[in-house]
C-alpha positions in Angstrom: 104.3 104.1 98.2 105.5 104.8 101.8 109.0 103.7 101.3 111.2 102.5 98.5 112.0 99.2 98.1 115.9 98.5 97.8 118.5 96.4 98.5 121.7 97.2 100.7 125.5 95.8 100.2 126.7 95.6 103.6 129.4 93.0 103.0 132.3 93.7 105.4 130.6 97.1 106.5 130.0 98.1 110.1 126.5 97.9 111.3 125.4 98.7 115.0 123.1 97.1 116.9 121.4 98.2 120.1 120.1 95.6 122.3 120.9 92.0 123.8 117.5 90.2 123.5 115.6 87.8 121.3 114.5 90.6 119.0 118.7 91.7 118.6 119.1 88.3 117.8 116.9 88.1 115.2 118.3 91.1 113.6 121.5 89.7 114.1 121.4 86.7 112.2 120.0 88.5 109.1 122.7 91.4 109.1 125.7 88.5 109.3 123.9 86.5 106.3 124.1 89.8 104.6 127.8 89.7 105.4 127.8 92.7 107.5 130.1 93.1 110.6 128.1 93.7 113.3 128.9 95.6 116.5 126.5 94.9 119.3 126.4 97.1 122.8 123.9 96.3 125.7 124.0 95.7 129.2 123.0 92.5 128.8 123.7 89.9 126.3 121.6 86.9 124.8 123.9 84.2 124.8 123.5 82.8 121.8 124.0 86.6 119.9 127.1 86.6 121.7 128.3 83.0 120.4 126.6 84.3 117.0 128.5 87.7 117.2 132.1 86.1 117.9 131.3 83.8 114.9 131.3 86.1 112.2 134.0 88.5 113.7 131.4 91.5 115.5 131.7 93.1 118.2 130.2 92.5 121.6 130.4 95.9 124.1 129.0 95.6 127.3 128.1 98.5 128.7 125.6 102.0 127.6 125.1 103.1 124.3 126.5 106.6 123.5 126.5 108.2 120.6 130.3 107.7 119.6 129.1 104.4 118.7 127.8 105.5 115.6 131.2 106.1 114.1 132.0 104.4 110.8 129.0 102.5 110.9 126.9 102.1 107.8 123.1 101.3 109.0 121.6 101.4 112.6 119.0 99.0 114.9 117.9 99.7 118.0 116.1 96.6 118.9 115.5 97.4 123.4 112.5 97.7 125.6 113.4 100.9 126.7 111.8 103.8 124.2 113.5 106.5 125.2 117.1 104.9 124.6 115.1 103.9 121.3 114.5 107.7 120.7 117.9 108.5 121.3 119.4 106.2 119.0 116.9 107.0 116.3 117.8 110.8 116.5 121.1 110.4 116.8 121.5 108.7 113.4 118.8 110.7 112.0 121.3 113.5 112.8 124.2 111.5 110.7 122.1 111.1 107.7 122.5 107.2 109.2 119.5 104.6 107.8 118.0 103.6 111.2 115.1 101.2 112.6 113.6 101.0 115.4 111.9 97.5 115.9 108.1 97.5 116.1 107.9 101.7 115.8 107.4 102.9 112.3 107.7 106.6 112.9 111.4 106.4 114.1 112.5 103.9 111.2 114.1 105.5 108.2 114.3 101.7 106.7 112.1 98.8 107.7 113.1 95.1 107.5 110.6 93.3 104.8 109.8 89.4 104.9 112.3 87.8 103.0 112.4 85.1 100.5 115.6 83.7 100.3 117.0 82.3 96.9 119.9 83.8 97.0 121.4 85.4 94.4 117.2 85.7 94.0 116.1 87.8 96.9 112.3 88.8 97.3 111.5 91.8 99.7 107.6 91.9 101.2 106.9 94.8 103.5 103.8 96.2 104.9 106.0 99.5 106.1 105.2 98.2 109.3 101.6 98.4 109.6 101.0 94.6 109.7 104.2 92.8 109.8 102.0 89.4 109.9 100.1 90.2 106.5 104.1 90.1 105.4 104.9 87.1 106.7 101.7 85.4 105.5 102.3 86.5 101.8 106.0 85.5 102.3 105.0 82.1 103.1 102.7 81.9 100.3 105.4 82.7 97.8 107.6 80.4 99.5 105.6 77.7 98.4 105.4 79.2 94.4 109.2 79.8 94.3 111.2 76.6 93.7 114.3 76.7 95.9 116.1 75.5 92.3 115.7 79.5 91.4 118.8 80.2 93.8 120.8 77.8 91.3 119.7 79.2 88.2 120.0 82.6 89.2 123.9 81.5 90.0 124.5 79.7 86.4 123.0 83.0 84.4 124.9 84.8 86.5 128.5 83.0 85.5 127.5 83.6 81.6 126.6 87.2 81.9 129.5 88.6 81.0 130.0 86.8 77.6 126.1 87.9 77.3 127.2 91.0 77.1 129.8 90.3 74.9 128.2 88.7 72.6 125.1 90.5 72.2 125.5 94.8 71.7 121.6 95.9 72.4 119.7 95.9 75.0 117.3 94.1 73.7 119.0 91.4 72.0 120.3 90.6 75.5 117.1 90.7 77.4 115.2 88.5 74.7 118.3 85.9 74.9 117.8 85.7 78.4 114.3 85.6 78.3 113.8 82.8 75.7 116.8 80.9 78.3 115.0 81.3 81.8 111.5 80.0 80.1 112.8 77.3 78.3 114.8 74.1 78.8 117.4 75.4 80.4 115.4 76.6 83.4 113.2 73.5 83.5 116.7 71.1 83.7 117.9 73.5 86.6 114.9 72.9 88.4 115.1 69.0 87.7 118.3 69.0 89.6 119.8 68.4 85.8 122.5 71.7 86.6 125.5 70.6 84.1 123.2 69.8 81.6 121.5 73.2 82.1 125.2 74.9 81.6 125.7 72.8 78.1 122.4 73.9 76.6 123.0 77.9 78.0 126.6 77.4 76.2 125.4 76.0 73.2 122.4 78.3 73.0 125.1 81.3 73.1 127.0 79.9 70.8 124.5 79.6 68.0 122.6 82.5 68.7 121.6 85.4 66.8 122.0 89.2 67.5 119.6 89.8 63.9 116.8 92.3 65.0 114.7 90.3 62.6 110.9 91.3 63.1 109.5 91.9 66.1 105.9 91.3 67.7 102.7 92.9 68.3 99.8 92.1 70.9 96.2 93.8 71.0 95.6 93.6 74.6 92.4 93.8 76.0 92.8 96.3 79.3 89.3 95.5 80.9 86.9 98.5 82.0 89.8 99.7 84.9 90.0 97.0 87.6 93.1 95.6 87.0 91.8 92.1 88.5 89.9 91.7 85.5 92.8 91.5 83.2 93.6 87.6 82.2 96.3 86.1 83.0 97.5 86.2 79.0 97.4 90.2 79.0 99.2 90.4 82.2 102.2 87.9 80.6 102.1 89.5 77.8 102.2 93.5 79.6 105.3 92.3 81.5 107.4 91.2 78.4 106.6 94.5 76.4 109.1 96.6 75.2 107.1 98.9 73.9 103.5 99.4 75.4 100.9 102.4 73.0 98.3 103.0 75.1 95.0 104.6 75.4 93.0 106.9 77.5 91.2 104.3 79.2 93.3 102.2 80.4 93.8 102.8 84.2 96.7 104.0 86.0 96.3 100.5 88.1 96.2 98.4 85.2 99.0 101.0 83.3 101.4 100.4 86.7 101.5 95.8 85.9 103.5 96.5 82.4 107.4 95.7 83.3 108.7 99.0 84.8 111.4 99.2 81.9 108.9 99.6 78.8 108.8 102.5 76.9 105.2 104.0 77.3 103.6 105.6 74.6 100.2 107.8 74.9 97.8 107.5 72.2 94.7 108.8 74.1 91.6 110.2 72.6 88.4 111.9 73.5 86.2 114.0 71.8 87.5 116.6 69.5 90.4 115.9 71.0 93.1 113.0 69.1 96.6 112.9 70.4 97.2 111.0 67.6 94.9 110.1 64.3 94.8 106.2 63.7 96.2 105.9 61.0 99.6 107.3 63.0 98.7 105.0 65.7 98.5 102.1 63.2 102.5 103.4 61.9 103.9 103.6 65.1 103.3 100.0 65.7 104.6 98.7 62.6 107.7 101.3 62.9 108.1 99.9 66.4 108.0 96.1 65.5 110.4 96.4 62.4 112.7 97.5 64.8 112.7 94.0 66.3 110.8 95.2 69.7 107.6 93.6 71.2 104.8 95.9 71.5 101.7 95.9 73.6 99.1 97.5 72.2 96.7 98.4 75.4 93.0 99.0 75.0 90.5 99.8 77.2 87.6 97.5 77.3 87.9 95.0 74.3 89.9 95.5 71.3 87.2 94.1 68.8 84.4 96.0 70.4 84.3 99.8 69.6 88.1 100.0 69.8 89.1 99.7 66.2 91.2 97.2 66.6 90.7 95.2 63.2 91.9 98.3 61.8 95.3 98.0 63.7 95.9 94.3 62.6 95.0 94.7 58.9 97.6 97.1 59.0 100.1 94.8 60.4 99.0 92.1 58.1 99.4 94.2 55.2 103.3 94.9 56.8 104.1 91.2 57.7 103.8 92.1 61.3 103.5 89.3 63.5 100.8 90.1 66.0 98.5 88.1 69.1 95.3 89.5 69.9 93.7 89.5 73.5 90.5 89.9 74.7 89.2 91.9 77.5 86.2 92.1 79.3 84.2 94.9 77.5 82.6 97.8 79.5 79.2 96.7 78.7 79.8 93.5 80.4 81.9 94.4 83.4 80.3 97.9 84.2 76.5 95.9 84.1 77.6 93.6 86.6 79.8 96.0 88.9 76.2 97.7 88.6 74.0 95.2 89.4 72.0 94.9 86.4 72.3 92.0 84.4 72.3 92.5 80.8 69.8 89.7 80.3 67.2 88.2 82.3 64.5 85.6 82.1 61.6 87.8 82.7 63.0 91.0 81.3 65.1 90.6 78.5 66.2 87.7 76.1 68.8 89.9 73.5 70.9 92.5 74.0 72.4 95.3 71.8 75.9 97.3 71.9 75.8 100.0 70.2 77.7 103.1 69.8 76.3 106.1 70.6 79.2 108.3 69.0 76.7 109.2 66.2 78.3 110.0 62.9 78.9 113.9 61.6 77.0 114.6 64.9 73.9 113.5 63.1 71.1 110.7 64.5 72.1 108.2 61.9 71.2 104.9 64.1 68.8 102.5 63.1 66.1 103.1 66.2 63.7 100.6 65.2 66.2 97.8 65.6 66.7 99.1 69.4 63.0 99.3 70.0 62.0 96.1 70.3 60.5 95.3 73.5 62.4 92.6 75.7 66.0 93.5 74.7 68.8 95.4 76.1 70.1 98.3 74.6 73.8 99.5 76.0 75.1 102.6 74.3 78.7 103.1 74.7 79.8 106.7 74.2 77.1 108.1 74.2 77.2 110.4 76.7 77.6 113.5 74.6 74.7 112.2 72.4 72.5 110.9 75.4 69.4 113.3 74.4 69.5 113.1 70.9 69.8 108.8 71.9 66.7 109.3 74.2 64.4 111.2 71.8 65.4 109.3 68.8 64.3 106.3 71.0 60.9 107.5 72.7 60.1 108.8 68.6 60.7 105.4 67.1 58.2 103.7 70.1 60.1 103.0 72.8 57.8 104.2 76.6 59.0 107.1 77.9 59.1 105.2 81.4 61.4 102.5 80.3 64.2 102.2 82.9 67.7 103.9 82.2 71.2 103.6 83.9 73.9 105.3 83.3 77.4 104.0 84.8 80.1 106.7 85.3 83.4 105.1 85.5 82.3 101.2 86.3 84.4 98.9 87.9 86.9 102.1 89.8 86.4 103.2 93.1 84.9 106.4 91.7 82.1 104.2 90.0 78.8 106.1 90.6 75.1 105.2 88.4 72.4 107.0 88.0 69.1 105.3 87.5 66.0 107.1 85.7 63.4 107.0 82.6 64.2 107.2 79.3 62.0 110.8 79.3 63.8 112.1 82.6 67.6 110.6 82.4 68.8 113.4 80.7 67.3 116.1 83.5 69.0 113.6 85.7 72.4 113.8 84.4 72.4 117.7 83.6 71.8 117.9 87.5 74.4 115.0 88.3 77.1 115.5 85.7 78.4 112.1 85.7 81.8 112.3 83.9 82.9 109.8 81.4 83.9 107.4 80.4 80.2 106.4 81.3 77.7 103.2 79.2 73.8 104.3 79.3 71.8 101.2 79.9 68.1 100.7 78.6 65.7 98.5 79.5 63.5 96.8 82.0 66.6 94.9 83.4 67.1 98.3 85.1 64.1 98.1 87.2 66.6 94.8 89.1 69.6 97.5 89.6 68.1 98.4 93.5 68.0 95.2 94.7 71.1 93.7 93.0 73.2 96.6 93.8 76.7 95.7 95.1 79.2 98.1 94.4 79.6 101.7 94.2 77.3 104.5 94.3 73.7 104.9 93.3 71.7 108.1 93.0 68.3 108.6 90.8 65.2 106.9 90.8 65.0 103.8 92.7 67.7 105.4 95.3 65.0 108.3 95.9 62.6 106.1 97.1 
């Protein structure tokens, strides 16, 4: 993040402006709708800033900029074609502890000026900290069409009630889900049909009538995808953003980690091998404890939760505790890391089945059934497994399966770290020991393989095809 997004109060405070020309004009008119007083000083002066100017009470000074100026003023612009007055200015304030910018020159700006969406008391902020101020305006323009301009009016009713809100409801929580359930139900929709007293009777009556009883809250199983967070659906990400609570585990990416709402209370329940932050049976407590305390938690998976991720466990404990709960599901690893990879799991000429299986082998012993993975024109995907990954390749080669059947293992799929290693099934694991993939990593086997060079798209390859 290059610079913090917030918004500034400067009703009735003193802001100077450097400059007369179009640009000062511009900044003008959007420090006075701010309710700022603005005091201008240039040689010169655009007419219309000076009509502008006079309107709202500024200041006009004809005349050189010094740096006297800068007394009792609360924010700076120097908005001139001349860069070393620009300099001067910026240092000057720099030297105050002042907030300055410096139009069009991002090194001396201590603040930039974002596109703006206006729905006042609703005020959305796009910047591109000045690397492409048009990339800005284009994704302001796109929102402007997405935003109903009847938000500015609903934003002003909820705002007359909160108050009694706050009155009426002592937690937190209680409030937020009250104003939650109002700004996604009728109330909101008669707002937006132009229906604004009507609006106010239900919000009254709605206050009136509710309920500050905890009463049970909610759990979701949330599918996180394999890392990219474009993969998530557009339930998960709904669901992330009204969490109070979100338990998650150790691979679910930072990016997909950074969409649940910033106020949540995040809760680590990573594992790895030989390694448990916390058992699953604790896991499965502290949602039930969480969600009898009225709160709606998010339960965050890597991958899918109904594939490897134990999550029937989880909801047959909240069954057995009258827990409401949603489940979601993600795009597994097998699915998502395949295609990043460029090898489809099945194939017309190569493969017409496919296996998942789990290569975290039981009291460390080979307890698979290999003959079921042997079968010739199927895919075998092994998630897990790459602790196990010789014991999975000899168990394989001694049940029947060629030693020259093609192998893949994908090493983080989907991130910008993804990297695959291509192979045999009698070689791949002289392959890794040289590579050292990391995990989290699935180990593909099967002639669908053999397509990964040509259909290639993302990341980086090493191994057998890439040698050649």
């Amino acid at each position: 993040m290059d610079y913090l997004p917030l918004f500034f109060d400067l009703k009735n405070r003193q802001a100077l402006l450097v400059g007369g020309g179009d640009v000062a004009l511009r900044k003008a008119r959007l420090l006075v709708r701010a309710g700022a007083c603005v005091r201008v000083v240039s040689r010169e002066v655009h007419a219309e800033l000076d009509e502008l100017i006079e309107r709202h009470g500024g200041q006009v000074i004809i005349g050189e900029y010094h740096s006297a100026l800068l007394d009792d003023v609360a924010l700076v612009i120097a908005a001139t074609d001349d860069e070393s007055l620009n300099e001067r200015v910026h240092y000057d304030a720099v030297a105050r502890s002042l907030p300055v910018n410096v139009v069009d020159n991002p090194p001396l700006c201590t603040f930039v000026f974002p596109a703006i969406v206006d729905r006042s008391p609703i005020v959305i902020g796009i910047s591109s900290g000045g690397q492409s101020p048009v990339l800005a305006r284009l994704l302001r323009a796109r929102l402007e069409t997405l935003i109903p301009s009847g938000y500015s009016r609903l934003g002003k009713l909820v705002g007359g009630f909160r108050d009694r809100v706050k009155a009426r409801f002592s937690s937190v929580n209680a409030r937020r889900k009250f104003w939650e359930e109002i700004l996604q139900g009728e109330v909101a929709e008669r707002v937006f049909a132009g229906r604004d007293e009507e609006a106010a009777g239900l919000l009254e009556q709605a206050l009136d009538t509710a309920d500050e009883g905890r009463g049970v809250g909610e759990v979701y199983l949330v599918g996180a995808g394999p890392g990219d967070p474009e993969l998530l659906t557009f339930k998960a990400l709904r669901l992330m953003q009204q969490a109070d609570v979100v338990v998650y585990d150790r691979l679910v990416s930072p990016q997909v980690l950074d969409l649940c709402r910033r106020d949540a209370d995040l809760i680590y329940v990573g594992k790895k091998r030989d390694d448990h932050s916390l058992p699953q049976q604790g896991i499965n407590a502290l949602l039930v404890e969480h969600a009898r305390k009225g709160r709606r938690v998010v339960r965050l998976k890597g991958g899918d939760p109904f594939i490897f991720g134990r999550g029937g466990e989880e909801i047959e404990e909240l069954k057995a505790n009258g827990i409401p709960f949603q489940v979601v599901p993600g795009i597994t690893a097998a699915s998502a890391c395949s295609t990043y990879a460029g090898i489809p799991l099945t194939h017309r000429e190569y493969a017409q089945s496919v296996k998942f299986v789990t290569g975290q082998l039981k009291n460390r012993t080979s307890d698979l059934k290999f003959d079921e993975l042997v079968h010739p024109n199927q895919t075998i995907v092994f998630y897990m497994g790459l602790h196990t990954l010789e014991q999975l390749c000899a168990g394989l080669m001694a049940h029947g399966k060629p030693g020259d059947t093609p192998v893949a293992i994908v090493s983080q799929g989907t991130s910008p770290e993804q990297r695959v290693l291509t192979g045999r099934l009698d070689d791949i694991v002289a392959r890794q020991q040289h590579a050292q993939l990391p995990a989290p990593a699935i180990i593909i086997v099967g002639e669908v393989v053999a397509l990964q060079s040509r259909l290639a798209w993302f990341g980086c390859t090493e191994g057998e095809q890439a040698d050649g």
